[in-house]
PAFIKE-207121 format. One line per 8 residues: number of its first residue (from 0); for each residue x, y, z of N, C-alpha, C. Coordinates in Angstrom, 2 decimals, always signed. Example, Ala and Ser with C-alpha at 12.3 -4.5 7.8 and 13.67 -1.06 7.14 Angstrom:
BEGIN
0	+13.19/-5.69/+7.80/+12.30/-4.50/+7.80/+13.20/-3.30/+7.80 ~ +12.85/-2.25/+7.08/+13.67/-1.06/+7.14/+12.90/+0.03/+7.87
This chain:
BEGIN
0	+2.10/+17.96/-25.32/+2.38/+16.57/-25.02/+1.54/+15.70/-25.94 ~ +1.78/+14.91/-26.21/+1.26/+13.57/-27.44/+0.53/+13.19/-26.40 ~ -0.52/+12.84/-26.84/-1.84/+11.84/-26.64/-2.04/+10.98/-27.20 ~ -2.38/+10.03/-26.62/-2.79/+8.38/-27.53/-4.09/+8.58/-27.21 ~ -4.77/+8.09/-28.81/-6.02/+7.94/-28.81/-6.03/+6.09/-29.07 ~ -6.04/+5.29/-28.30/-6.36/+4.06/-28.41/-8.10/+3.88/-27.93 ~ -8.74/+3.05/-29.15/-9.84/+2.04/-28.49/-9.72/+1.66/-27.23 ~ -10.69/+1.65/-26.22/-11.22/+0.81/-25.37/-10.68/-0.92/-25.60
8	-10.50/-1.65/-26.45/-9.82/-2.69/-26.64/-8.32/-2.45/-26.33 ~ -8.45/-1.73/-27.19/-6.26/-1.80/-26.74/-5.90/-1.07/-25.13 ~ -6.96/-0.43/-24.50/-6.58/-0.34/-23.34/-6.54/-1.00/-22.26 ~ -5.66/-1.44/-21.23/-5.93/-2.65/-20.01/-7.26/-2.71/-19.34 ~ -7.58/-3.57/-19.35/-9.15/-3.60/-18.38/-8.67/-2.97/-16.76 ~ -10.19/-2.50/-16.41/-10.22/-2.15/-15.00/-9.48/-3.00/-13.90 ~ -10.06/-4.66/-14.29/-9.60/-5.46/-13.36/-7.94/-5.43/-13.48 ~ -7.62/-5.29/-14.71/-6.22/-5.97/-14.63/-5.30/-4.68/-13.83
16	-5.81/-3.81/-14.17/-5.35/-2.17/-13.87/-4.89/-2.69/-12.50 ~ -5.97/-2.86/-11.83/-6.27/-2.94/-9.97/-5.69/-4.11/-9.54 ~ -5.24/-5.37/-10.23/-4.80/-6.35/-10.24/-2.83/-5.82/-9.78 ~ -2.74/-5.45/-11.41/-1.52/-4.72/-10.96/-0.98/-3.43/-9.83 ~ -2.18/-2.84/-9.57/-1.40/-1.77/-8.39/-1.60/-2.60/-7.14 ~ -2.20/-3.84/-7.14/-2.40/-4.97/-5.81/-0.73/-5.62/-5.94 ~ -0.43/-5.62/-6.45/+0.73/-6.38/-7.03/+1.88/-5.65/-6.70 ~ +1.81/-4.65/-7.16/+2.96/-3.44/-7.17/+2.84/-2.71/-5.53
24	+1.93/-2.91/-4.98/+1.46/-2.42/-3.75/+2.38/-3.65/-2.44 ~ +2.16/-4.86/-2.88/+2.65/-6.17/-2.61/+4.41/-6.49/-2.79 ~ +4.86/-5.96/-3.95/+6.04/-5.60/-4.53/+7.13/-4.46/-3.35 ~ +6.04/-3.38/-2.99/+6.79/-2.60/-2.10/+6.67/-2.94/-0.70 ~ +5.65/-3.54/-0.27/+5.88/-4.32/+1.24/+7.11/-5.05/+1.91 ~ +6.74/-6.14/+0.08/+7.97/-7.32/+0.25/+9.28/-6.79/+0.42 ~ +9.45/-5.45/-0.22/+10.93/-4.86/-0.78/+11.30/-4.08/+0.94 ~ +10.66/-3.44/+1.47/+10.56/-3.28/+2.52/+11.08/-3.93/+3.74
32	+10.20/-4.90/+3.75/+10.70/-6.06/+4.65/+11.91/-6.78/+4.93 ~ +12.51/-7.12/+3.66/+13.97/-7.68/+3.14/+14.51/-6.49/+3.38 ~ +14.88/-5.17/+2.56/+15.31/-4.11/+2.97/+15.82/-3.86/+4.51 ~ +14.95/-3.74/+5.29/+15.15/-4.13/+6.52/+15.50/-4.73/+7.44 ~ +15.18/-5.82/+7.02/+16.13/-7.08/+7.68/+17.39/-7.08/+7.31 ~ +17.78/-6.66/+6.09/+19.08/-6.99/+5.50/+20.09/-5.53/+6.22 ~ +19.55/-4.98/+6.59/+20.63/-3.66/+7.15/+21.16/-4.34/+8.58 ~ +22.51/-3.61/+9.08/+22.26/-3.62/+10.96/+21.70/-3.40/+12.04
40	+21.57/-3.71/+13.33/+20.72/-3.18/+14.15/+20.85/-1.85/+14.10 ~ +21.93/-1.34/+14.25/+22.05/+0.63/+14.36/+21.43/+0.81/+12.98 ~ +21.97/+0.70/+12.20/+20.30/+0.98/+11.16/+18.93/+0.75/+10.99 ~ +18.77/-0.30/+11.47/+17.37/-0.72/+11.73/+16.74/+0.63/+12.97 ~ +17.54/+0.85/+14.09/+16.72/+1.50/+15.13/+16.67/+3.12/+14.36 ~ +17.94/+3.48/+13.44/+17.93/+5.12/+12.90/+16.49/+4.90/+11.91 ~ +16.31/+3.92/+11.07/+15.11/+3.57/+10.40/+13.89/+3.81/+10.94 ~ +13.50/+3.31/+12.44/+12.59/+3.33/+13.12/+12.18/+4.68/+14.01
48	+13.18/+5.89/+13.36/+13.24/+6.66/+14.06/+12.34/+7.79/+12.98 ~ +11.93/+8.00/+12.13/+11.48/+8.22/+10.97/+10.08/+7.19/+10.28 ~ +9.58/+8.06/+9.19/+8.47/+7.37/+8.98/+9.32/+6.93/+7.28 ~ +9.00/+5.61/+6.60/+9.65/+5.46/+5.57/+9.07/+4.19/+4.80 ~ +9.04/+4.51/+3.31/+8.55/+3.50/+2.73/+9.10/+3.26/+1.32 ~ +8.67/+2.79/+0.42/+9.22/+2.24/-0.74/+8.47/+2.56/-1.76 ~ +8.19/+2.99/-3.00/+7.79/+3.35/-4.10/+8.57/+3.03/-5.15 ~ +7.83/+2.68/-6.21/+8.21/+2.35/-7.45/+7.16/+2.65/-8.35
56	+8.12/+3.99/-9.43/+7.39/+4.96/-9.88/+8.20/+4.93/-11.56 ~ +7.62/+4.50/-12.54/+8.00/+4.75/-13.58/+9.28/+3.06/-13.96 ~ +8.97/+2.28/-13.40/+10.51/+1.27/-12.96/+11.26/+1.72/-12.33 ~ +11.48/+3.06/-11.49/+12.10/+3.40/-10.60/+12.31/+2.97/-8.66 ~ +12.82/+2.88/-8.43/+12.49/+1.99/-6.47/+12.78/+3.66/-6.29 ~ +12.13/+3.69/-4.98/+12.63/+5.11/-4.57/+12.22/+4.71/-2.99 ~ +13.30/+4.65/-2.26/+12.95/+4.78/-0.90/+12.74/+6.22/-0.04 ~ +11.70/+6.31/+0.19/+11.41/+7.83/+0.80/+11.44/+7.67/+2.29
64	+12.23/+8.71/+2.38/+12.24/+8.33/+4.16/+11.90/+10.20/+4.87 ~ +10.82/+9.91/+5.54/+10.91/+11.22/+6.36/+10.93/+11.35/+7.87 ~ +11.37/+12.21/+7.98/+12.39/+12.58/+9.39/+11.46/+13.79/+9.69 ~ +11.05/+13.13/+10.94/+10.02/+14.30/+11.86/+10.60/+15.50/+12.99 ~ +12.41/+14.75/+13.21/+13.36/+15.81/+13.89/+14.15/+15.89/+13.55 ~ +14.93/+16.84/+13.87/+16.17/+17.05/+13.31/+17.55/+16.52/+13.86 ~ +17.28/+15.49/+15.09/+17.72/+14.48/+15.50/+17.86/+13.09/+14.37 ~ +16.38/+13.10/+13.87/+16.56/+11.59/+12.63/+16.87/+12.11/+11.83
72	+16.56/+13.36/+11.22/+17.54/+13.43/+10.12/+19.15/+13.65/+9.69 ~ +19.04/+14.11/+10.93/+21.02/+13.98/+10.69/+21.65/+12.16/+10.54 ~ +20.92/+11.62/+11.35/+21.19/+9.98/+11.86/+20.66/+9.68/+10.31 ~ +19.76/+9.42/+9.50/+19.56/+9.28/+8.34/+20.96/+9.87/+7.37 ~ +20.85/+11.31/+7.42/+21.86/+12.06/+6.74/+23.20/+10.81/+6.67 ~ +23.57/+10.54/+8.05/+25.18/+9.77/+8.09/+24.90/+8.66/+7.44 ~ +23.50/+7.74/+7.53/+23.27/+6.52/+6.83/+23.17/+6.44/+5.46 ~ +23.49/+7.14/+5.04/+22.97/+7.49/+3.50/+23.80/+6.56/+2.55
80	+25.48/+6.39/+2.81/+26.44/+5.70/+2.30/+26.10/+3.99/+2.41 ~ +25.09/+4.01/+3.44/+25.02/+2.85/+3.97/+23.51/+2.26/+3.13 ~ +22.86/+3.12/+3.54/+21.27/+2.96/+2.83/+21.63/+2.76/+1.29 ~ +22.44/+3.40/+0.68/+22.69/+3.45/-0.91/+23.52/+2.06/-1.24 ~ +24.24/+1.58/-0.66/+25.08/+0.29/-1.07/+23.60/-1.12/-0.82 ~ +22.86/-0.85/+0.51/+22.27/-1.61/+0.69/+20.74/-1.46/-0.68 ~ +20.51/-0.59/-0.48/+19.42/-0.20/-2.35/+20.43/-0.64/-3.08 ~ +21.15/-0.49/-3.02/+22.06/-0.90/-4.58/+21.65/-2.48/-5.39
88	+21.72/-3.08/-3.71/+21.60/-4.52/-4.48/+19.86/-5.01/-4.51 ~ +19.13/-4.12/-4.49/+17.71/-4.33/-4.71/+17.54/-3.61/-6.57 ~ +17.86/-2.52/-6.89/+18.01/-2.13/-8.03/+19.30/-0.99/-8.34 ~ +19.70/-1.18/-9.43/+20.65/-0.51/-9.84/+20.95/+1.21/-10.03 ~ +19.23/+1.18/-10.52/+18.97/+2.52/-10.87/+17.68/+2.84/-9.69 ~ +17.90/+3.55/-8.46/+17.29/+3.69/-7.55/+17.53/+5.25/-6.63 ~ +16.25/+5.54/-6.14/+16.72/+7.05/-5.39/+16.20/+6.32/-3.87 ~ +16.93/+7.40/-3.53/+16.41/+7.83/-1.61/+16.25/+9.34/-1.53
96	+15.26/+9.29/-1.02/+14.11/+10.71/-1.17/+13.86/+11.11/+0.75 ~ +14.84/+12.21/+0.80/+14.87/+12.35/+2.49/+14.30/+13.60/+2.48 ~ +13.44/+13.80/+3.15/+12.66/+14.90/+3.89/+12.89/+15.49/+5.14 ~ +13.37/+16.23/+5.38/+13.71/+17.37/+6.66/+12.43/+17.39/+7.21 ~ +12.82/+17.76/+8.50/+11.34/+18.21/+9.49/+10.30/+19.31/+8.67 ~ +9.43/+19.43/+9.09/+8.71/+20.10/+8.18/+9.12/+21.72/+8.49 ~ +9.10/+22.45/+7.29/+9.97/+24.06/+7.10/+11.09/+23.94/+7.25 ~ +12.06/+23.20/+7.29/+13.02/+23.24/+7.47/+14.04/+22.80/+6.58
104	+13.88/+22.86/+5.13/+14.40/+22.89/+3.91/+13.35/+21.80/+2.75 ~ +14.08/+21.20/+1.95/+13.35/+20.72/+0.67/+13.82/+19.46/+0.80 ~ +13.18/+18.34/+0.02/+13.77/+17.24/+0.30/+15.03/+17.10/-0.29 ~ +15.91/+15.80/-0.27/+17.12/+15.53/-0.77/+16.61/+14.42/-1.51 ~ +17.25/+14.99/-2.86/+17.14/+13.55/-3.99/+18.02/+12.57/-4.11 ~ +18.40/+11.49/-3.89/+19.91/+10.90/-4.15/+19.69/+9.71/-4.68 ~ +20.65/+9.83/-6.20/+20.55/+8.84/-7.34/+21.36/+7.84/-6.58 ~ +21.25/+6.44/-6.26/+22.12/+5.28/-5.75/+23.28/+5.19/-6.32
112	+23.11/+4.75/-7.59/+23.57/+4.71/-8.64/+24.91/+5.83/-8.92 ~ +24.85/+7.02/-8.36/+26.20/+7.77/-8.24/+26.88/+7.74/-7.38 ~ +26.22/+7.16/-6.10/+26.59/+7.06/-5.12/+27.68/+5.38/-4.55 ~ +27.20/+4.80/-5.88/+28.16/+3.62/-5.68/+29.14/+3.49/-7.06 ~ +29.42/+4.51/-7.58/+30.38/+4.86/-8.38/+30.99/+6.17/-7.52 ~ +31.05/+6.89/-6.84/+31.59/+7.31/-5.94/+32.66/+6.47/-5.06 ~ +31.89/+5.45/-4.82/+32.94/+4.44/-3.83/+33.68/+3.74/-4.39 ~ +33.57/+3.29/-6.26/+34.47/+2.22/-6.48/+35.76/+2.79/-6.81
């Protein structure tokens, strides 16, 4: 893998570093919040049934949602069509990252983005 050898000058300061993951930390709250509000009540309560949050990794959104039974994850599983149209209009190029109860398989990756070219 290539390494950059940049000076201490050309690299971001500490503060600004910590500035930005305050920011980006702030970025996924907000996205969260709206996210949420903007779905239906029957989504909102399958949401609340699971632990789930928002990441943005590389310019990527990735909503990770994990499912502690195998009750929320099926109820997640059916929302998925629904969760993906609603990410859609937060970013274009976006995953949902679902996690099964624990041992009980691997997570599921799902690009948004195929998922709403699927529907048109």
């Amino acid at each position: 893998m290539y390494e950059l050898n940049l000076s201490p000058d050309d690299l971001p300061s500490y503060h600004m570093t910590k500035i930005s993951e305050i920011l980006l930390s702030q970025l996924e709250e907000a996205t969260k919040k709206s996210f949420f509000l903007s779905c239906d009540r029957v989504v909102r309560v399958i949401l609340c049934g699971c632990h789930w949050y928002f990441k943005v990794n590389g310019g990527m959104l990735m909503l990770n949602l994990i499912c502690h039974d195998i009750e929320s994850y099926q109820n997640i599983m059916i929302t998925v069509p629904h969760l993906a149209n609603k990410l859609y209009n937060y970013a274009n190029q976006a995953k949902i990252i679902i996690s099964s109860p624990i041992s009980q398989g691997i997570p599921w990756i799902i690009n948004v983005e195929e998922l709403s070219e699927e529907e048109d």
